[in-house]
Wavefront OBJ file of the C-alpha trace (Angstrom):
o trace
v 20.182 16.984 -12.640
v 22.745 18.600 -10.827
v 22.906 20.080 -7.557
v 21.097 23.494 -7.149
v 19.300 22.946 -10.471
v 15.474 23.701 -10.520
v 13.368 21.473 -12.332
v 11.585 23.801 -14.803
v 8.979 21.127 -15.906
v 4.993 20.789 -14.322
v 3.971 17.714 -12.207
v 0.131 16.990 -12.216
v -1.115 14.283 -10.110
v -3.853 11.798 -10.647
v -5.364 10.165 -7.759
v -7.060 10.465 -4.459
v -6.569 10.918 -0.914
v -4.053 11.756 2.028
v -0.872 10.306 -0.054
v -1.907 12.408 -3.262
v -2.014 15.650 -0.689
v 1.161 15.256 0.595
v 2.552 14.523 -3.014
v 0.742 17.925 -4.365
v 2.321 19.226 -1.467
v 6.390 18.589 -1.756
v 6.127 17.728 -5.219
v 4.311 21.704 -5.853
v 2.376 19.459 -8.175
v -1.093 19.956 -9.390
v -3.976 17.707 -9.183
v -6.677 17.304 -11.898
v -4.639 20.233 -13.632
v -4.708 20.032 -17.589
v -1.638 18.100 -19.370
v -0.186 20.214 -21.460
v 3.487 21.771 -22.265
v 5.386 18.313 -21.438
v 4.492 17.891 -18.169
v 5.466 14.991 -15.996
v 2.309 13.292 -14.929
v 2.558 10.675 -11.225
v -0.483 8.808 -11.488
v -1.553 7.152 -7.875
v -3.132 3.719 -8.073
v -4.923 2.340 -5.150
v -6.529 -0.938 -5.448
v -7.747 -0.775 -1.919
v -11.163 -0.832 -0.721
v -12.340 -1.664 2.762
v -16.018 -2.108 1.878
v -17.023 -5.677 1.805
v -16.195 -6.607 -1.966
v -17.689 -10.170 -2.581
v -15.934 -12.385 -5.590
v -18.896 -10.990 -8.131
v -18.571 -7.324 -7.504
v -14.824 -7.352 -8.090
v -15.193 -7.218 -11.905
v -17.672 -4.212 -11.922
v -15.401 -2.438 -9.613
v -12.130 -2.944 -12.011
v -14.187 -2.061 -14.643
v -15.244 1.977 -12.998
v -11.830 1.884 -12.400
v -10.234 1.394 -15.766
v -12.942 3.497 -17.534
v -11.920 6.178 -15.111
v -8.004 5.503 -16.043
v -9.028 5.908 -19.277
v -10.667 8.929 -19.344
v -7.362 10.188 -17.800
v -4.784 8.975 -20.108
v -6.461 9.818 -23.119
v -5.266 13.386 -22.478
v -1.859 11.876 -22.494
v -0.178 12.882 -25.915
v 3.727 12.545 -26.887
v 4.866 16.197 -26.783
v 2.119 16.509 -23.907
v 3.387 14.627 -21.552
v 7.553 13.942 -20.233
v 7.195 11.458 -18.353
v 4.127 8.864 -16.111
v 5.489 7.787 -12.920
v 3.043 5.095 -11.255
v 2.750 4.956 -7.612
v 1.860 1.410 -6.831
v 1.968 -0.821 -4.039
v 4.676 -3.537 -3.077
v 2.104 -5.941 -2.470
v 1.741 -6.904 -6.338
v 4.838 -8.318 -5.682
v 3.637 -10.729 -3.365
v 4.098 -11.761 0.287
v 7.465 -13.792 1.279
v 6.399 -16.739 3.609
v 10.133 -17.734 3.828
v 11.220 -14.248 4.188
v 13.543 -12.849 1.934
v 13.404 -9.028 0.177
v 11.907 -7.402 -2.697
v 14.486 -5.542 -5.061
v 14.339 -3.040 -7.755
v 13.987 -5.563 -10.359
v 11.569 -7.614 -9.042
v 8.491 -8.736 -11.013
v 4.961 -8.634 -10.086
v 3.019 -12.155 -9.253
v 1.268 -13.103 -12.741
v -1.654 -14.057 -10.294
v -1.983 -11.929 -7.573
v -5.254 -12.186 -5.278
v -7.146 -9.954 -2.922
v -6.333 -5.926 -2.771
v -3.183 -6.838 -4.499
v -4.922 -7.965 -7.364
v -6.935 -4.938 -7.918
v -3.884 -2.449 -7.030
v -1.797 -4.517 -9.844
v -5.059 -4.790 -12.771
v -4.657 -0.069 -12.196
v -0.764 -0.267 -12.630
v -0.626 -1.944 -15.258
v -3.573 -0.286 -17.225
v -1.355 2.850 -16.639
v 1.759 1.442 -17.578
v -0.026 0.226 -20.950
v -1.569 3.050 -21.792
v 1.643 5.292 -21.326
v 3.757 3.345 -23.339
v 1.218 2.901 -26.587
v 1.837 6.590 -26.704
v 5.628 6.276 -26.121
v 5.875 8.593 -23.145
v 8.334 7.160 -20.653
v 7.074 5.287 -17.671
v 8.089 4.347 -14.289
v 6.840 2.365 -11.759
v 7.019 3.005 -7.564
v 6.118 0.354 -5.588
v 6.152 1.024 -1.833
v 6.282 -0.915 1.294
v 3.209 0.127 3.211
v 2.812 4.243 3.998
v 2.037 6.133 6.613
v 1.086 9.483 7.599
v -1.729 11.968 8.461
v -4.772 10.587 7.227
v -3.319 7.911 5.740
v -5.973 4.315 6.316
v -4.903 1.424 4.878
v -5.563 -2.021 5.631
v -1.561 -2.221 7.498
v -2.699 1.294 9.233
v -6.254 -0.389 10.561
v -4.657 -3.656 11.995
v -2.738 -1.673 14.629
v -6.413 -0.008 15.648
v -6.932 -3.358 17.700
v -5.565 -4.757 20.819
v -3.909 -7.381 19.224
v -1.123 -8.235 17.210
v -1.989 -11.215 14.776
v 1.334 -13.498 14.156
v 1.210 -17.077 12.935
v 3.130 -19.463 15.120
v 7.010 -20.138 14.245
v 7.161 -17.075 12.133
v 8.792 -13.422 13.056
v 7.306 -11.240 10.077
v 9.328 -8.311 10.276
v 8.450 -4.774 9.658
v 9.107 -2.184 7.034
v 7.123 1.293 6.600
v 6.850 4.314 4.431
v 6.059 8.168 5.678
v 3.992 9.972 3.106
v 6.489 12.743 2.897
v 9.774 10.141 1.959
v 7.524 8.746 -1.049
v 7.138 12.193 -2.148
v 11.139 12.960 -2.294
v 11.399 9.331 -3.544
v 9.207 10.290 -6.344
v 11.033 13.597 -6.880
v 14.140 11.571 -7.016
v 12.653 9.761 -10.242
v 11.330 12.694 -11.613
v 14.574 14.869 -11.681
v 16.736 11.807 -13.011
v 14.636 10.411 -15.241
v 14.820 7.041 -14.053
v 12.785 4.546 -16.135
v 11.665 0.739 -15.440
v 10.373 0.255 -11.716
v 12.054 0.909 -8.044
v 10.835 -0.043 -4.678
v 10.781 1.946 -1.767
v 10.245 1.876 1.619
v 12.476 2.956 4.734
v 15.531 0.147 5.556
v 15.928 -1.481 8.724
v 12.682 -2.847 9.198
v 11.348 -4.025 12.631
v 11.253 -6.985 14.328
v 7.233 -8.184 15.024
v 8.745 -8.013 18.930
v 9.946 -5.116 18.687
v 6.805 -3.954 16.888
v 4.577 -5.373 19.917
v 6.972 -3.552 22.684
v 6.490 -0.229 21.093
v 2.374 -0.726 20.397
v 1.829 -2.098 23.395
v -0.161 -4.791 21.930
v -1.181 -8.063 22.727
v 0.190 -10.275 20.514
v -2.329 -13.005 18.959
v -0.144 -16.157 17.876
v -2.020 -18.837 15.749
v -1.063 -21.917 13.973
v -1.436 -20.861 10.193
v -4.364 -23.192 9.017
v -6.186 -21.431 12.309
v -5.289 -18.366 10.859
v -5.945 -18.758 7.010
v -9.280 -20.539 7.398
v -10.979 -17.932 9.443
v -9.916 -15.731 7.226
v -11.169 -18.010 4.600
v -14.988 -18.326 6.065
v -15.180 -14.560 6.622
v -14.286 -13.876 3.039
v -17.211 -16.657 2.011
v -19.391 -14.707 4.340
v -18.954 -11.601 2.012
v -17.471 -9.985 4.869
v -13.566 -9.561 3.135
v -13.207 -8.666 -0.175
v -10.221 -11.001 -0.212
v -9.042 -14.351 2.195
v -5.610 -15.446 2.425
v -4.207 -13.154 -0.144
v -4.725 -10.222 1.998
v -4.003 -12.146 5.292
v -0.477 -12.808 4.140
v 0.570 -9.561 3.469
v 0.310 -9.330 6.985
v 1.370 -12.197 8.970
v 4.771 -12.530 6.208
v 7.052 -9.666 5.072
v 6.949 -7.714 2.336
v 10.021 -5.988 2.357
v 11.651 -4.111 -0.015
v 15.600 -2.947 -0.743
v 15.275 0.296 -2.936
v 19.116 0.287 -3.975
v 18.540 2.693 -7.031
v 16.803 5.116 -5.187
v 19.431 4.988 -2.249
v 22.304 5.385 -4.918
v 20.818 8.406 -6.305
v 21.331 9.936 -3.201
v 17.647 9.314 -1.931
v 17.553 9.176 2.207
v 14.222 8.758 4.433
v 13.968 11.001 7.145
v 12.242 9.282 9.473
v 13.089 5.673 10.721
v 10.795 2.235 10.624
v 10.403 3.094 14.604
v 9.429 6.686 13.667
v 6.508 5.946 11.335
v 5.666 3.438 13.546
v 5.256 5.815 16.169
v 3.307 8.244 14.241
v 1.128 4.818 12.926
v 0.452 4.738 16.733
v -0.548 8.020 16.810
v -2.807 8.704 14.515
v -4.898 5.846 15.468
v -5.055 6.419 19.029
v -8.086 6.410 20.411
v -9.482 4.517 17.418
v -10.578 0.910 18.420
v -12.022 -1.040 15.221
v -13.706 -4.825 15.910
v -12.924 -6.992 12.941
v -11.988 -3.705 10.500
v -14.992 -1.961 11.605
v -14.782 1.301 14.150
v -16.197 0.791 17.121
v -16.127 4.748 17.764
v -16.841 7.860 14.963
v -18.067 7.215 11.992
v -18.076 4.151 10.551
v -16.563 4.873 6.861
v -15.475 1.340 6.134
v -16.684 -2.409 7.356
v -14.009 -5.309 7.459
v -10.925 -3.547 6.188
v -7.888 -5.180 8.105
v -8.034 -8.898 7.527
v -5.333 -9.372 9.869
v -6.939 -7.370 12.424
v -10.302 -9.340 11.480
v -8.142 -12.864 12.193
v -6.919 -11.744 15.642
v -10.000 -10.715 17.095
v -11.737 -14.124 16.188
v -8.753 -15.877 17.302
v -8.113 -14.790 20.474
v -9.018 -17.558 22.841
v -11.944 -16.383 24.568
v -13.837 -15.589 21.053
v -12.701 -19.840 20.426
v -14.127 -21.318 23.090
v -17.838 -19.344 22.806
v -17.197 -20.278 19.200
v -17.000 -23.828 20.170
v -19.750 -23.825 22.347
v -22.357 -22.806 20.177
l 1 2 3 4 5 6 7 8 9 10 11 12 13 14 15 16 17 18 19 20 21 22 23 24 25 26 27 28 29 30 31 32 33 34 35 36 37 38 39 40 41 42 43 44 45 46 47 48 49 50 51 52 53 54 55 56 57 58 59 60 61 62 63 64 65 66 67 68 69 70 71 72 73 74 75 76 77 78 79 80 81 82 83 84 85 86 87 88 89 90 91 92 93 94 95 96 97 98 99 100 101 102 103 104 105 106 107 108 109 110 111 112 113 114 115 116 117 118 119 120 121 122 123 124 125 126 127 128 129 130 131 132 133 134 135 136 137 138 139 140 141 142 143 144 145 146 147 148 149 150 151 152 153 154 155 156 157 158 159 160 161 162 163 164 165 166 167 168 169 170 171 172 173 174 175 176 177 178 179 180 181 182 183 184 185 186 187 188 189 190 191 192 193 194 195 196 197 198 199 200 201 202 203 204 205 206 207 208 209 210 211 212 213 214 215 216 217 218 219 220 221 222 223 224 225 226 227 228 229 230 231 232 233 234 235 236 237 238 239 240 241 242 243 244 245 246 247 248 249 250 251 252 253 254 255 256 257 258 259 260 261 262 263 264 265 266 267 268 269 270 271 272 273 274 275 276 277 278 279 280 281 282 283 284 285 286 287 288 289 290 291 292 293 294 295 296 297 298 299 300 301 302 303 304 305 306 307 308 309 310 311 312 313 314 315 316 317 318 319 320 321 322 323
């Protein structure tokens, strides 16, 4: 599309919560509006769910969720609908102990575990179900987002005191404001890339420079410490996943969105900005093992991570070995 042109087709949005808003927002989209007239349709998957999700509930949860996809595609028609962009998560693409970045290109873990798991069983109901009825599909995966109102399980671990690392490893960094996945999106939208991209904001941040801005403490455990406390909490029904969702925050994620970026995409706020605003919004916010000490208490458990430090600081060890 060329520069100055206005994009004459509809978005409509499917999805829920603070990154859908900011979407309807910059995108002028419309959510829950009626697909009709060729519209381009961004779907918003979110496979994340800080309740306590024990092994046997997460079929009956992926099953609400796909018969609630379903219900929403079926309006999907060729004629109906332009194009489905899918606004998924980075973290189907797995954790990278070793480090190492995400590209474009990259393919989703044929096994993922944890939130990643149920994030990647929503994309790829969409995906199918868009391209049974031929309409062209694309796939956004993003490093973790912030924003106002945004609560994810990245977003909850910097609500405690401490900073869980595992010992001998720097994880480093990357973040997402609401507002650049929205012009990422409109990027796709106006042209018509199809296939997948990744996104998130380059130049991600070091874990100490992460701990110098936050101010917090930072936890550093040997990684069976780590893992199998993580581990007995998710036996105890009290994380809906163990390791899976631990490393996605004690090893990088990162992603290079080089398609994007050569289509003239740009961020407009740095890793240290979102960062700051991450810092912001949960000020004054202290949760105990994912669950808010102060307010209301809207989820139990969520930040694994966070869940890990807190039971591994050293005081917590040595009552735990007393008992």
């Amino acid at each position: 599309m060329s520069e100055g042109e206005v994009r004459s087709r509809r978005t409509v949005l499917r999805g829920r919560g603070p990154v859908v808003d900011t979407l309807a927002r910059l995108l002028d989209a419309e959510p829950d509006a009626p697909v009709l007239g060729g519209v381009d349709v961004v779907v918003v998957v979110d496979g994340g769910a800080f309740d306590p999700m024990p092994p046997s509930r997460v079929g009956a949860w992926l099953a609400e969720h796909d018969a609630e996809i379903a219900r929403e595609v079926a309006e999907f028609r060729p004629g109906s609908v332009h194009r489905v962009v899918v606004v998924s998560s980075a973290s189907v693409l797995g954790a990278l102990p070793g480090g190492g970045v995400h590209g474009d290109d990259a393919v989703p873990l044929t096994e993922p575990e944890g939130t990643a798991a149920l994030t990647a069983a929503l994309e790829t109901h969409v995906v199918e179900a868009a391209r049974e009825l031929g309409v062209p599909v694309t796939v956004v995966r993003t490093a973790p987002v912030v924003g106002p109102g945004v609560d994810t399980m990245i977003t909850r671990h910097f609500e405690m005191p401490w900073l869980l690392t595992l010992r001998g490893v720097d994880r480093e960094w990357q973040l997402l404001h609401a507002e650049d996945l929205a012009t990422a999106v409109r990027t796709v939208l106006d042209h018509d890339v199809d296939g997948s991209v990744v996104v998130g904001t380059p130049d991600p941040l070091s874990t100490d420079a992460v701990v110098a801005a936050s101010g917090m403490r930072r936890v550093d455990l040997p990684a069976p410490t780590a893992f199998g406390i993580a581990e007995r909490l998710h036996r105890a029904g009290l994380l809906p996943a163990s390791a899976a969702d631990l490393a996605l925050v004690v090893h990088p994620w990162t992603v290079a969105p080089e398609r994007l970026l050569a289509l003239g995409w740009e961020p407009t706020r740095s890793n240290e900005e979102c960062l700051r605003e991450l810092l912001a919004g949960v000020e004054g916010r202290t949760a105990l093992v994912g669950r808010r000490v102060h307010g209301r208490d809207a989820a139990a458990f969520g930040a694994v991570g966070a869940a890990v430090a807190f039971l591994g600081t050293a005081a917590v060890m040595r009552q735990v070995r007393r008992r």
